[in-house]
mmCIF file of the N, C-alpha and C atoms, coordinates in Angstrom:
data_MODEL
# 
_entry.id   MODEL 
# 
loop_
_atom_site.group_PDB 
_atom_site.id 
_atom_site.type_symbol 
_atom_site.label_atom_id 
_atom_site.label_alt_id 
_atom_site.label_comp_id 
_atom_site.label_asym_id 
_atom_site.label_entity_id 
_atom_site.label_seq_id 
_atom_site.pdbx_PDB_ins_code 
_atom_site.Cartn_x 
_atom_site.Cartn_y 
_atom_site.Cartn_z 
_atom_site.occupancy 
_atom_site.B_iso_or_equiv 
_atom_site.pdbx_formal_charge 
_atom_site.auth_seq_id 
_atom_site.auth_comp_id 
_atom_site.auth_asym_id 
_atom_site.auth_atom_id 
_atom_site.pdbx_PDB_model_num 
ATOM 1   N N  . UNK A 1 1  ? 103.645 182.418 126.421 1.00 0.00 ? 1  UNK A N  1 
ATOM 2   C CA . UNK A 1 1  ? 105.078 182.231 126.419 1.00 0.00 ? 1  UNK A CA 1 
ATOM 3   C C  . UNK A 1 1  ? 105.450 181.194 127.470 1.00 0.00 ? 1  UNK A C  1 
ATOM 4   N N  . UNK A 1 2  ? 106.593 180.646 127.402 1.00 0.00 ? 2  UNK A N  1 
ATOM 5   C CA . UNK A 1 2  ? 106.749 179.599 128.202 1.00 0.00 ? 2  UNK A CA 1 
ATOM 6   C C  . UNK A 1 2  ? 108.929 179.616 128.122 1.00 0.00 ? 2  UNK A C  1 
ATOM 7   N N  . UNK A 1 3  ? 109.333 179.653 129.573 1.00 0.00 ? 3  UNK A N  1 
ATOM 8   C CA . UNK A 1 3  ? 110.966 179.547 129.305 1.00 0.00 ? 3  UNK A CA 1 
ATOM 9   C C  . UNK A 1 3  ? 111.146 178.504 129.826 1.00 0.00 ? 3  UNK A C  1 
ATOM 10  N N  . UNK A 1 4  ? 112.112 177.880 129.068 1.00 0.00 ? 4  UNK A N  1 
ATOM 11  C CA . UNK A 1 4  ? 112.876 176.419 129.566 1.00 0.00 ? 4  UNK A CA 1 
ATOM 12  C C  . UNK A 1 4  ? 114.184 176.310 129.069 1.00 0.00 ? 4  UNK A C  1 
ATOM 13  N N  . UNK A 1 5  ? 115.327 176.032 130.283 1.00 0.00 ? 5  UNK A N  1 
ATOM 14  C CA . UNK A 1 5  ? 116.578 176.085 130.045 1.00 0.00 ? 5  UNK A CA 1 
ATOM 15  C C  . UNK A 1 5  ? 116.959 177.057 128.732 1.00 0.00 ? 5  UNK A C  1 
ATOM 16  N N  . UNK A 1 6  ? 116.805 178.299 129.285 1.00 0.00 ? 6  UNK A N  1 
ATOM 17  C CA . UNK A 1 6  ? 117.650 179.542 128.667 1.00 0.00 ? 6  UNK A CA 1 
ATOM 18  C C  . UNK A 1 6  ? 116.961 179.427 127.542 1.00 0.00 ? 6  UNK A C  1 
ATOM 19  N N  . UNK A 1 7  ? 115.321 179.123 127.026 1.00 0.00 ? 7  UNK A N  1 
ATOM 20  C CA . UNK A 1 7  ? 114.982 179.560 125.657 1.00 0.00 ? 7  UNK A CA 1 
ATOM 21  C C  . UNK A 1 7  ? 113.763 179.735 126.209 1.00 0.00 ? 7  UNK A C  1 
ATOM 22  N N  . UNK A 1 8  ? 113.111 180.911 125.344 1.00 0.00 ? 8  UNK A N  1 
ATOM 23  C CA . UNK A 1 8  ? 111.916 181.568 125.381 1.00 0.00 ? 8  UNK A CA 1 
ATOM 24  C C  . UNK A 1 8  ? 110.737 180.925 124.070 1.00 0.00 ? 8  UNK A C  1 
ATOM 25  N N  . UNK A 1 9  ? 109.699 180.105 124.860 1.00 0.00 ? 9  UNK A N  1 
ATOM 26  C CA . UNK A 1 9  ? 109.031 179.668 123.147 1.00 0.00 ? 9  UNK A CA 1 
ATOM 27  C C  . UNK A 1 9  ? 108.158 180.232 123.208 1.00 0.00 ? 9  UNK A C  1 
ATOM 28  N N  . UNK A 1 10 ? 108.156 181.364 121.892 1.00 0.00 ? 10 UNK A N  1 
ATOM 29  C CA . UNK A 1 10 ? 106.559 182.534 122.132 1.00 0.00 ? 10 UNK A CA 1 
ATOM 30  C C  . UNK A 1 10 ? 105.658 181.958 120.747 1.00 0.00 ? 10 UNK A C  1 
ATOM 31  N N  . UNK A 1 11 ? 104.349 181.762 121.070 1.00 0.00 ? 11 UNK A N  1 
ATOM 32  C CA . UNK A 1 11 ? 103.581 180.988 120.188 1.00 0.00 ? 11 UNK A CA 1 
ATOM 33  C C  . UNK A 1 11 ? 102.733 182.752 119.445 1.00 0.00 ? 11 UNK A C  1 
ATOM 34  N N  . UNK A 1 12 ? 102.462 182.511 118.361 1.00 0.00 ? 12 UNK A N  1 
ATOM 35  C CA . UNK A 1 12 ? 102.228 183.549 117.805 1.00 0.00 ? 12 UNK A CA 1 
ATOM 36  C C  . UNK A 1 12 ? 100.955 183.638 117.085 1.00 0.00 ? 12 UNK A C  1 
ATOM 37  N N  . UNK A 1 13 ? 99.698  184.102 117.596 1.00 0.00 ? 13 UNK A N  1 
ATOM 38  C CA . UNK A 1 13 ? 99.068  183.673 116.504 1.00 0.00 ? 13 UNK A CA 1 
ATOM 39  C C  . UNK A 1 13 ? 98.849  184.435 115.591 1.00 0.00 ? 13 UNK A C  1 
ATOM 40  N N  . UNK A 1 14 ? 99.389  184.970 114.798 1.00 0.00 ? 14 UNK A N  1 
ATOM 41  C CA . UNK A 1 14 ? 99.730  184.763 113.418 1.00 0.00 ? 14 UNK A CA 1 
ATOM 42  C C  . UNK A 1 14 ? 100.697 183.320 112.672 1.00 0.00 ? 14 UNK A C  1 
ATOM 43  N N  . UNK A 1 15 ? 100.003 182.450 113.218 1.00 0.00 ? 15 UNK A N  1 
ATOM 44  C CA . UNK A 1 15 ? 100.771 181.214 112.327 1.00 0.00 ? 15 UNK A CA 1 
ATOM 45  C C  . UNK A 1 15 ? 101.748 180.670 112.975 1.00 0.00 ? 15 UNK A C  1 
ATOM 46  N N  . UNK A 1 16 ? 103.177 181.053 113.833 1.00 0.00 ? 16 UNK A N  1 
ATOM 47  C CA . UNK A 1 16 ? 103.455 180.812 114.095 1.00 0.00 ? 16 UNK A CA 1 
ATOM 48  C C  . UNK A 1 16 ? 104.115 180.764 115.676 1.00 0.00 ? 16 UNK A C  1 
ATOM 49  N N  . UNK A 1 17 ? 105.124 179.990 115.722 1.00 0.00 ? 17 UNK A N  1 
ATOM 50  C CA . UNK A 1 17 ? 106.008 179.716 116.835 1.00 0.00 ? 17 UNK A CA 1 
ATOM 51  C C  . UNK A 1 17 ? 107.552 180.262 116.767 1.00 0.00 ? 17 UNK A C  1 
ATOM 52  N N  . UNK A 1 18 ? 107.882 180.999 117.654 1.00 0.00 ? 18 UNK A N  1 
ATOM 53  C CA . UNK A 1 18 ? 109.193 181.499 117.677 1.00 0.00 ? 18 UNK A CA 1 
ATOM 54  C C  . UNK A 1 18 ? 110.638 180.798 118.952 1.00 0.00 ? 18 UNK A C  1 
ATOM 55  N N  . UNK A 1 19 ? 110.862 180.228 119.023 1.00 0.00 ? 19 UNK A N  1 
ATOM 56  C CA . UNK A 1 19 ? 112.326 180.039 120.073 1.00 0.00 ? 19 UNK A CA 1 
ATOM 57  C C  . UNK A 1 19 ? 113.672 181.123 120.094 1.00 0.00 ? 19 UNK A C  1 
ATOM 58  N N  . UNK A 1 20 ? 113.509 181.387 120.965 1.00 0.00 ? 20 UNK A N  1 
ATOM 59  C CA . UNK A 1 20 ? 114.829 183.157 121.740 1.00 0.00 ? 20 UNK A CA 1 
ATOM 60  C C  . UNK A 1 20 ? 115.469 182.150 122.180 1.00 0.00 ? 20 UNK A C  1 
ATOM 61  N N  . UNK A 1 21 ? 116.845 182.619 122.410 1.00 0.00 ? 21 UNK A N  1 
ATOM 62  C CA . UNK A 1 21 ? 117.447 182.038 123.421 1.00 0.00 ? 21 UNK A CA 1 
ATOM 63  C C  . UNK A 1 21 ? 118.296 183.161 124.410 1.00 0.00 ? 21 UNK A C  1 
ATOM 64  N N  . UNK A 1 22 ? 119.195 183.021 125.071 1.00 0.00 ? 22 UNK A N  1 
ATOM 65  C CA . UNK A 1 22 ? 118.914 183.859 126.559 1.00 0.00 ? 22 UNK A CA 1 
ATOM 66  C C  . UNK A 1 22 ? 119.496 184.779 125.901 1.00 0.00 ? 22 UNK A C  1 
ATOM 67  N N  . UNK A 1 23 ? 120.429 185.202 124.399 1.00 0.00 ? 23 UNK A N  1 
ATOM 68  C CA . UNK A 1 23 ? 120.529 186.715 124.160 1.00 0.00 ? 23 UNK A CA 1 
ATOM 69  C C  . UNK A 1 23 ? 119.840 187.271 123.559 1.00 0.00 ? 23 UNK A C  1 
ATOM 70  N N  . UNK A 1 24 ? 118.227 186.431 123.806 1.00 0.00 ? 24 UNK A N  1 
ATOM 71  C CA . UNK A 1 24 ? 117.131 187.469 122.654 1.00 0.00 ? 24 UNK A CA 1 
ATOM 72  C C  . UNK A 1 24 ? 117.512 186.796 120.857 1.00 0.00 ? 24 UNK A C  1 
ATOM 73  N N  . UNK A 1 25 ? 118.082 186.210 120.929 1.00 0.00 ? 25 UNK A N  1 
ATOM 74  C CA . UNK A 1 25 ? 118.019 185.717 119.342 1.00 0.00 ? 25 UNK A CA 1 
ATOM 75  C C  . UNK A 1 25 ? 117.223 184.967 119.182 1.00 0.00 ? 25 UNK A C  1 
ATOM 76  N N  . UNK A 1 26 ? 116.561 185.024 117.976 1.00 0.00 ? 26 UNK A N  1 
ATOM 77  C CA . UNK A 1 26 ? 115.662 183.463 117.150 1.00 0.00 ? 26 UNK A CA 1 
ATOM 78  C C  . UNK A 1 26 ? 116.588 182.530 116.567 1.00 0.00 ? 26 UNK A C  1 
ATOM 79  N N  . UNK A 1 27 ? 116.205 181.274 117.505 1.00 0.00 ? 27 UNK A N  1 
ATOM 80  C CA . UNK A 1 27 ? 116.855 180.372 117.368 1.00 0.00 ? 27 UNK A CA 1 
ATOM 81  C C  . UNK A 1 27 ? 116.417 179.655 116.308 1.00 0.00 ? 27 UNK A C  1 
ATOM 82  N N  . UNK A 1 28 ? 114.948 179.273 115.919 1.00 0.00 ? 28 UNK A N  1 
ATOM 83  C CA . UNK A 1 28 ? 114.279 178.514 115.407 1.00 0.00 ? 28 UNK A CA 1 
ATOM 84  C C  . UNK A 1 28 ? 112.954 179.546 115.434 1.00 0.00 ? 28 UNK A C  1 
ATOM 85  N N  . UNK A 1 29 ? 112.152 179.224 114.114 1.00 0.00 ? 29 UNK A N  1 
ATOM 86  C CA . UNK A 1 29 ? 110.898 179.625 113.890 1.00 0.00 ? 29 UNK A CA 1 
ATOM 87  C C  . UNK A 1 29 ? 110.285 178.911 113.265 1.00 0.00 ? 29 UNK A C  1 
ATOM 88  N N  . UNK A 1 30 ? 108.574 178.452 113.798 1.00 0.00 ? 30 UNK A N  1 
ATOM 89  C CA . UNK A 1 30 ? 107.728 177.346 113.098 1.00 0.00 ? 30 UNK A CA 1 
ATOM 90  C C  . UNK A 1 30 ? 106.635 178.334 112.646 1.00 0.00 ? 30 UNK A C  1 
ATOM 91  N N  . UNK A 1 31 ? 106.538 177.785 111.467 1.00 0.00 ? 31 UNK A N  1 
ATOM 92  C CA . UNK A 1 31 ? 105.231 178.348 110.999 1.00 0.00 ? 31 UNK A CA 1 
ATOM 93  C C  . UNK A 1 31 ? 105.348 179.400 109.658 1.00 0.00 ? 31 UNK A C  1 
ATOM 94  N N  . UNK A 1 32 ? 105.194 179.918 108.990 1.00 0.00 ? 32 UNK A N  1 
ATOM 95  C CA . UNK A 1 32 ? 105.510 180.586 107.578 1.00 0.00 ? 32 UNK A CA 1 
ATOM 96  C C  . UNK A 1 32 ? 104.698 181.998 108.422 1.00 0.00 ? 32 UNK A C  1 
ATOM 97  N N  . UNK A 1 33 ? 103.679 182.116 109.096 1.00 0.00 ? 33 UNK A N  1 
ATOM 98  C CA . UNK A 1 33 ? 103.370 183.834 109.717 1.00 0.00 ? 33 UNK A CA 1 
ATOM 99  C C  . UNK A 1 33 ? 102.572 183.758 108.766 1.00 0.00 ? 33 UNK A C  1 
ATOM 100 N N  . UNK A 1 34 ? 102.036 183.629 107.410 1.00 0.00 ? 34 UNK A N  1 
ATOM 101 C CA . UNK A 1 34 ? 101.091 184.179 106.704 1.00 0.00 ? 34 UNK A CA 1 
ATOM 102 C C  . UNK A 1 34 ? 99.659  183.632 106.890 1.00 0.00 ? 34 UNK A C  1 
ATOM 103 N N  . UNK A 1 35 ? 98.982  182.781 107.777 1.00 0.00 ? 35 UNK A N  1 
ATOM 104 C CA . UNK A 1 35 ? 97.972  183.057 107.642 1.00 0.00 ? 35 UNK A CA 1 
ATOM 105 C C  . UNK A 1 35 ? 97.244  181.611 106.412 1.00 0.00 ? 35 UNK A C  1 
ATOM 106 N N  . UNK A 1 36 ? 98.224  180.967 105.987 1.00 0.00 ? 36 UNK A N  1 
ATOM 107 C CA . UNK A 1 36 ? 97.681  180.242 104.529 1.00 0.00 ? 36 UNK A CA 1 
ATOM 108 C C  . UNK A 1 36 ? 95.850  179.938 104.440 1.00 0.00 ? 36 UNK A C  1 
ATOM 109 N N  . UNK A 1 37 ? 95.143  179.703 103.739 1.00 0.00 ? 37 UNK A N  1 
ATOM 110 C CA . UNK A 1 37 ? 93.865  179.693 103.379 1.00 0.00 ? 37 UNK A CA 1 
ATOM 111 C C  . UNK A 1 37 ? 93.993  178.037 104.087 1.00 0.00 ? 37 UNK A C  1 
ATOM 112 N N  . UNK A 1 38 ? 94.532  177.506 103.802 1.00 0.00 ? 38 UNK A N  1 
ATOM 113 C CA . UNK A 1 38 ? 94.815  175.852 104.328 1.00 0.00 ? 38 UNK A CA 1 
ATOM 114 C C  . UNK A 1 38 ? 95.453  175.349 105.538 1.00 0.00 ? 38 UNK A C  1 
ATOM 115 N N  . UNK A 1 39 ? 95.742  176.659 106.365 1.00 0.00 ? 39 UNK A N  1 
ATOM 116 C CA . UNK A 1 39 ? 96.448  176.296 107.492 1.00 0.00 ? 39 UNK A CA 1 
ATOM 117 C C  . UNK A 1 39 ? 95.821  175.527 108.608 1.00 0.00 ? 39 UNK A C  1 
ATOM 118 N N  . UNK A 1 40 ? 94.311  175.293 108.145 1.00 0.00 ? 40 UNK A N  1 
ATOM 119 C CA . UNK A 1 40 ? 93.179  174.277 109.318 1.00 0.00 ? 40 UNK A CA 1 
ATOM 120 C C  . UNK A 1 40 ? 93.369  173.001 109.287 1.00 0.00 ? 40 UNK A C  1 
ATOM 121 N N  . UNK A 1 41 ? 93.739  172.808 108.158 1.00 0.00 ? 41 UNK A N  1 
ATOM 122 C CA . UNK A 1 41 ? 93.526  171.536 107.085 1.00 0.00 ? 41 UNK A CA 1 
ATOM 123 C C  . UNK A 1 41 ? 95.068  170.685 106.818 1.00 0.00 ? 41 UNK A C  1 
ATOM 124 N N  . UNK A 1 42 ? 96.224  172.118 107.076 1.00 0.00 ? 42 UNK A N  1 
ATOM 125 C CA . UNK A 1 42 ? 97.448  170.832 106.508 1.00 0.00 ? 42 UNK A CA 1 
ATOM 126 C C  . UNK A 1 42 ? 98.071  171.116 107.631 1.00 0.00 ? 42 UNK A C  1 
ATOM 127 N N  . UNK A 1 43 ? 98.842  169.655 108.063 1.00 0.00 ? 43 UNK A N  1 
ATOM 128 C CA . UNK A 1 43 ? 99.225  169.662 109.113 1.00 0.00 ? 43 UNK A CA 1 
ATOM 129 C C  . UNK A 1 43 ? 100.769 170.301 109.317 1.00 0.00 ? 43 UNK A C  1 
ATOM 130 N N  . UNK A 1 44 ? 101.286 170.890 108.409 1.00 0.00 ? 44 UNK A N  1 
ATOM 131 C CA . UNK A 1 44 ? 102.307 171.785 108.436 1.00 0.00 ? 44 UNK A CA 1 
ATOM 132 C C  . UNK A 1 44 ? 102.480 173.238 108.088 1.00 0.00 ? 44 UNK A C  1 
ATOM 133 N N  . UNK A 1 45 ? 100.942 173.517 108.681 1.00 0.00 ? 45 UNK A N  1 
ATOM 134 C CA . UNK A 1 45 ? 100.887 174.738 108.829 1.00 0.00 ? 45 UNK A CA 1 
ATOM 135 C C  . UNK A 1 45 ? 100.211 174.944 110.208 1.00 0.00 ? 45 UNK A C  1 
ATOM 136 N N  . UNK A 1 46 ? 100.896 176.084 111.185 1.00 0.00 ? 46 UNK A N  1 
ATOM 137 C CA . UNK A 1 46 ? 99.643  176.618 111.963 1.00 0.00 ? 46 UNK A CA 1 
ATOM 138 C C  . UNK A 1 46 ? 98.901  177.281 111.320 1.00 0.00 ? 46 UNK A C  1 
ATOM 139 N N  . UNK A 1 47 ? 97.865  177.205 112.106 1.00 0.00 ? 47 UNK A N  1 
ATOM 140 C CA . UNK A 1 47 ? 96.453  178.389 111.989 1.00 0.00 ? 47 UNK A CA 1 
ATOM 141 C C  . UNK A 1 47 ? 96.464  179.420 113.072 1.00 0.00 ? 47 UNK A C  1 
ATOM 142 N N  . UNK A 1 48 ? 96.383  179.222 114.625 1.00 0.00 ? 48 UNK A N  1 
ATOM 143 C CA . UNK A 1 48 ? 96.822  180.323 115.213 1.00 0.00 ? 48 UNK A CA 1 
ATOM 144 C C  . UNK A 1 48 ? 97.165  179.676 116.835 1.00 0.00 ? 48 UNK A C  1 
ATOM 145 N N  . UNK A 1 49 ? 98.248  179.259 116.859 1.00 0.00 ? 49 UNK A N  1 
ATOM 146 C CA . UNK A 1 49 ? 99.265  178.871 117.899 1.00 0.00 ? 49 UNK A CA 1 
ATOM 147 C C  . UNK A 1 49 ? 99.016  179.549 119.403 1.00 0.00 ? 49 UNK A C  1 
ATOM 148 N N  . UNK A 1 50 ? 98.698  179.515 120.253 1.00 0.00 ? 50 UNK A N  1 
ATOM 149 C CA . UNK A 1 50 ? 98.043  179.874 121.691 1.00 0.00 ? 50 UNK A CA 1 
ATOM 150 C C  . UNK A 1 50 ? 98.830  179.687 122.894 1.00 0.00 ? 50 UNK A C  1 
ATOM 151 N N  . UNK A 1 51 ? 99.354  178.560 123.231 1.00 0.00 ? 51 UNK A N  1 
ATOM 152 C CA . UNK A 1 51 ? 100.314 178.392 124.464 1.00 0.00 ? 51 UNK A CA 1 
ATOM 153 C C  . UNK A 1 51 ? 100.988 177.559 123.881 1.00 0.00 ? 51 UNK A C  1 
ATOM 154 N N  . UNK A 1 52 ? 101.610 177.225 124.780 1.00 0.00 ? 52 UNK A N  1 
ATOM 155 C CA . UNK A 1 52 ? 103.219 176.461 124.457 1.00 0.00 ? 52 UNK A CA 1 
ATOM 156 C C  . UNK A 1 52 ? 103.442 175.879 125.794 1.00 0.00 ? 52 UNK A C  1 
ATOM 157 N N  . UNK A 1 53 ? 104.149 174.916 125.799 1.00 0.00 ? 53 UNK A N  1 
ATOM 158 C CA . UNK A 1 53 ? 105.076 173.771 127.211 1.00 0.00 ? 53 UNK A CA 1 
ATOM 159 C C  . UNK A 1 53 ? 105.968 173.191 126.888 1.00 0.00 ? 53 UNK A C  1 
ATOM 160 N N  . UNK A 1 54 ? 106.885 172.943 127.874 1.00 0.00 ? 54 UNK A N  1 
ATOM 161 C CA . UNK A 1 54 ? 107.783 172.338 127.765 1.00 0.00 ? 54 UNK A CA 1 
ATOM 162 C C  . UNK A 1 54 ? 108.067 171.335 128.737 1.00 0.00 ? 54 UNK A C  1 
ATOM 163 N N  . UNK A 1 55 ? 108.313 170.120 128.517 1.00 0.00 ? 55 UNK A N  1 
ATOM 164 C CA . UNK A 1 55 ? 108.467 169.005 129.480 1.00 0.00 ? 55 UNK A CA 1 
ATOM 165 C C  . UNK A 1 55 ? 110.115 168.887 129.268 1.00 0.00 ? 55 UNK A C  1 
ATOM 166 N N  . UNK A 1 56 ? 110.660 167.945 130.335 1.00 0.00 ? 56 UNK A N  1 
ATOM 167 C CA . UNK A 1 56 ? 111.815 167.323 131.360 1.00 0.00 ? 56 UNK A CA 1 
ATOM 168 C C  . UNK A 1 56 ? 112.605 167.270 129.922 1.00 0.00 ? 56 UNK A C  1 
ATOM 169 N N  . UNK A 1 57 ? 112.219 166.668 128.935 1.00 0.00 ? 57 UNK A N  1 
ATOM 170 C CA . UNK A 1 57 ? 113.024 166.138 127.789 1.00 0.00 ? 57 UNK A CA 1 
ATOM 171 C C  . UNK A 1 57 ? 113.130 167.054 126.674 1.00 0.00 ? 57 UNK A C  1 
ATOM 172 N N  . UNK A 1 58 ? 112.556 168.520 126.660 1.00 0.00 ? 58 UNK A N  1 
ATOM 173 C CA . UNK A 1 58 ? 112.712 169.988 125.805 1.00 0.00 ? 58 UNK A CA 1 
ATOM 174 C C  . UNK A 1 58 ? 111.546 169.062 124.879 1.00 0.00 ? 58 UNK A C  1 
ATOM 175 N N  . UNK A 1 59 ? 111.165 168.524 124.515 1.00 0.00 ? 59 UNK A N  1 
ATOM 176 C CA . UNK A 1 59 ? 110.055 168.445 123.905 1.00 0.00 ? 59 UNK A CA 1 
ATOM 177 C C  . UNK A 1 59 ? 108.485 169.578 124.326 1.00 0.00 ? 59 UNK A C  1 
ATOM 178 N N  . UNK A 1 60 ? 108.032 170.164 123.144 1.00 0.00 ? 60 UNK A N  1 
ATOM 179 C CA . UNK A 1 60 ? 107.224 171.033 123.291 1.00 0.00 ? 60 UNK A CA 1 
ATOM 180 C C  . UNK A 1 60 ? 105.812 170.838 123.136 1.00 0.00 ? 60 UNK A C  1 
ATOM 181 N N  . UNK A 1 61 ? 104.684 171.492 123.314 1.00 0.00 ? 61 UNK A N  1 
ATOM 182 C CA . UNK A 1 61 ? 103.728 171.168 122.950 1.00 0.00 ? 61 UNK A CA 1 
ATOM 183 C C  . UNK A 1 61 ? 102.774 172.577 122.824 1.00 0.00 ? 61 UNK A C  1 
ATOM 184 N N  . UNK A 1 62 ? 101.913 172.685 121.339 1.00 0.00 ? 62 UNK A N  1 
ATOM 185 C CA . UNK A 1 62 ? 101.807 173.625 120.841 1.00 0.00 ? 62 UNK A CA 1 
ATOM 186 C C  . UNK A 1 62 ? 99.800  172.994 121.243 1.00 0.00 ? 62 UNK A C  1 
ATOM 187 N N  . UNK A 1 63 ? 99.150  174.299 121.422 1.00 0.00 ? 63 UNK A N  1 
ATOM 188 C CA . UNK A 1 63 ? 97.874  174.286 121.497 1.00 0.00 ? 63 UNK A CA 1 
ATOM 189 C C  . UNK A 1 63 ? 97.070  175.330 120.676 1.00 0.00 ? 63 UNK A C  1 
ATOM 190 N N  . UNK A 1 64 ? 96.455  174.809 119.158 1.00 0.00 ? 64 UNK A N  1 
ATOM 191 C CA . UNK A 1 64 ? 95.802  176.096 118.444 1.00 0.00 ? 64 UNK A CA 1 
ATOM 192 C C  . UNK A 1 64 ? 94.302  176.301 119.012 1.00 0.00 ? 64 UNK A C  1 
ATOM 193 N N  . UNK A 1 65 ? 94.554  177.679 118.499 1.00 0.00 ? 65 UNK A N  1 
ATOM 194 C CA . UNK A 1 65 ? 92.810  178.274 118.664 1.00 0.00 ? 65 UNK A CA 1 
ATOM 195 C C  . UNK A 1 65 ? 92.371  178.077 117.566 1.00 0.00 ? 65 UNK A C  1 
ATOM 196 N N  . UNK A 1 66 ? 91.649  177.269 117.322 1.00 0.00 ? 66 UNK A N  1 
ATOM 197 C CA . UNK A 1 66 ? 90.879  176.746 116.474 1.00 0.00 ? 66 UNK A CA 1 
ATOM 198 C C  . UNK A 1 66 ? 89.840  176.242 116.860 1.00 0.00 ? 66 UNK A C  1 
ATOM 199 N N  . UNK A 1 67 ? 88.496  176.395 116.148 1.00 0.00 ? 67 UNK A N  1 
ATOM 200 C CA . UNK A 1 67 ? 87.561  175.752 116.454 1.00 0.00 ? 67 UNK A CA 1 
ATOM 201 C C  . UNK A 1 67 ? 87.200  174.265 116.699 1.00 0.00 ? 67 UNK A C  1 
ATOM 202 N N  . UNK A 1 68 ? 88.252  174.052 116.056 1.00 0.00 ? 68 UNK A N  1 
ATOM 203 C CA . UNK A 1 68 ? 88.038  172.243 117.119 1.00 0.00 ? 68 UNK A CA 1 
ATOM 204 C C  . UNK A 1 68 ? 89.291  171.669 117.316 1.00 0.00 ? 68 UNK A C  1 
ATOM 205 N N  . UNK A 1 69 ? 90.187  173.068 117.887 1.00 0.00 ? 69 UNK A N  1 
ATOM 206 C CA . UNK A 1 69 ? 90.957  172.419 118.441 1.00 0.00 ? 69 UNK A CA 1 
ATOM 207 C C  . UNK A 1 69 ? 92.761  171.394 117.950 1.00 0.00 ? 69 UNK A C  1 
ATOM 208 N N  . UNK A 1 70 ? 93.421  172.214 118.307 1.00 0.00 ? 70 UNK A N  1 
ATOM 209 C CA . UNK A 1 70 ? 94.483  171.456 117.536 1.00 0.00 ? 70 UNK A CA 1 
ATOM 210 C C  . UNK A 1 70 ? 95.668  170.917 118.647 1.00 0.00 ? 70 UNK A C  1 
ATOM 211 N N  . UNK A 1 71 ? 95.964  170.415 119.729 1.00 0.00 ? 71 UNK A N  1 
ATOM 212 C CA . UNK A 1 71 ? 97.098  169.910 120.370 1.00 0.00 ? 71 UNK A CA 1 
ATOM 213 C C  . UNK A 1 71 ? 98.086  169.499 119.359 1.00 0.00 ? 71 UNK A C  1 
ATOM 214 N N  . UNK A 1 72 ? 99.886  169.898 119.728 1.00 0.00 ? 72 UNK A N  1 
ATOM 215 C CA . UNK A 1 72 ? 100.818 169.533 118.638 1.00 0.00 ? 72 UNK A CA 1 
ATOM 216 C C  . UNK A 1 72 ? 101.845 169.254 119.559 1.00 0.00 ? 72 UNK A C  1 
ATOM 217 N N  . UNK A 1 73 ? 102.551 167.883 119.873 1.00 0.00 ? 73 UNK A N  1 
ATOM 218 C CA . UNK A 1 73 ? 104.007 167.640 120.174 1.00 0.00 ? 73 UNK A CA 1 
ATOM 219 C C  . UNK A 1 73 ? 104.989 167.507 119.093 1.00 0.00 ? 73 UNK A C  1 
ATOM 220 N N  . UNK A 1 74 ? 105.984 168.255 119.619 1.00 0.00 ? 74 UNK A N  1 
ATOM 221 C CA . UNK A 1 74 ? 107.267 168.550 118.854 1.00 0.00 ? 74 UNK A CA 1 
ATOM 222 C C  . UNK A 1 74 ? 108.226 168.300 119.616 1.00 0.00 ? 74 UNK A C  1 
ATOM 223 N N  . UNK A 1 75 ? 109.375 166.881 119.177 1.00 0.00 ? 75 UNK A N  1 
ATOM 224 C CA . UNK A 1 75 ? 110.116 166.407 119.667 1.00 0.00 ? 75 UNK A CA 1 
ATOM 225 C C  . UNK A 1 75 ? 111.670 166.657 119.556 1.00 0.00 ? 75 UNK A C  1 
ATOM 226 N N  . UNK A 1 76 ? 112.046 167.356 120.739 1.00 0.00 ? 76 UNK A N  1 
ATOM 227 C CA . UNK A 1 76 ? 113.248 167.260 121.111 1.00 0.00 ? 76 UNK A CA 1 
ATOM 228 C C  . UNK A 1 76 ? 114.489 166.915 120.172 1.00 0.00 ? 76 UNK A C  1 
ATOM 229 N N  . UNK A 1 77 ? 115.224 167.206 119.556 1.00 0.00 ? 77 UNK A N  1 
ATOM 230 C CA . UNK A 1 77 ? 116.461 166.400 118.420 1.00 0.00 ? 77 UNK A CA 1 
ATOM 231 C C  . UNK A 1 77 ? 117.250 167.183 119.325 1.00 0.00 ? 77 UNK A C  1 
ATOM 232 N N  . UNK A 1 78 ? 118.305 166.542 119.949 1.00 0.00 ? 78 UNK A N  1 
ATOM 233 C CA . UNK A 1 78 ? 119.764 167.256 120.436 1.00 0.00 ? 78 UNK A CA 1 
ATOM 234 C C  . UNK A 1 78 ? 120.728 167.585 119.030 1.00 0.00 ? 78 UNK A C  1 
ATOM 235 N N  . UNK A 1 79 ? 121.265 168.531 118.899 1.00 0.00 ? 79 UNK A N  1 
ATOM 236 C CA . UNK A 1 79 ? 122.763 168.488 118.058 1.00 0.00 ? 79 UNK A CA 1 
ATOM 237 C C  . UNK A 1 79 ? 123.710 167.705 118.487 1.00 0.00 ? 79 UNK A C  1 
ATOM 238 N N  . UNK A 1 80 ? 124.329 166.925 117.186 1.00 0.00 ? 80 UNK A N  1 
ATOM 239 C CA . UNK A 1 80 ? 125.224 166.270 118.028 1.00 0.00 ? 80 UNK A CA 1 
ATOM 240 C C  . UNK A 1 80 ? 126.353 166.991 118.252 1.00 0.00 ? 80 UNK A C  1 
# 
């Protein structure tokens, strides 16, 4: 788990990634949770999500357990 400015990003491995924000709501969720047979292979799926960071600019970065390894940045979009 990892908090940055009032959101909680809990990486899940079951597939995915979850974002709380400071009243406990899901703000955002990555990942479908099931597990897909192809989730090694396509790049819009996790396979099993491990830590999480957050840098200066809310941009995140996702690290799978996978056998060789998966680093993932996910960039920041403000609302306008």
């Amino acid at each position: 788990m990892h908090q940055h400015k009032g959101h909680l990003y809990v990486p899940d491995l079951a597939s995915r990634v979850t974002i709380f924000d400071a009243s406990d709501q899901a703000v955002a969720q990555l990942g479908d949770g099931k597990g897909a047979a192809d989730n090694k292979t396509n790049p819009a799926l996790f396979a099993a999500p491990h830590a999480v960071c957050v840098d200066s600019r809310g941009d995140f970065y996702v690290v799978e357990w996978v056998d060789f390894g998966r680093p993932r940045k996910f960039k920041h979009t403000p609302q306008a």
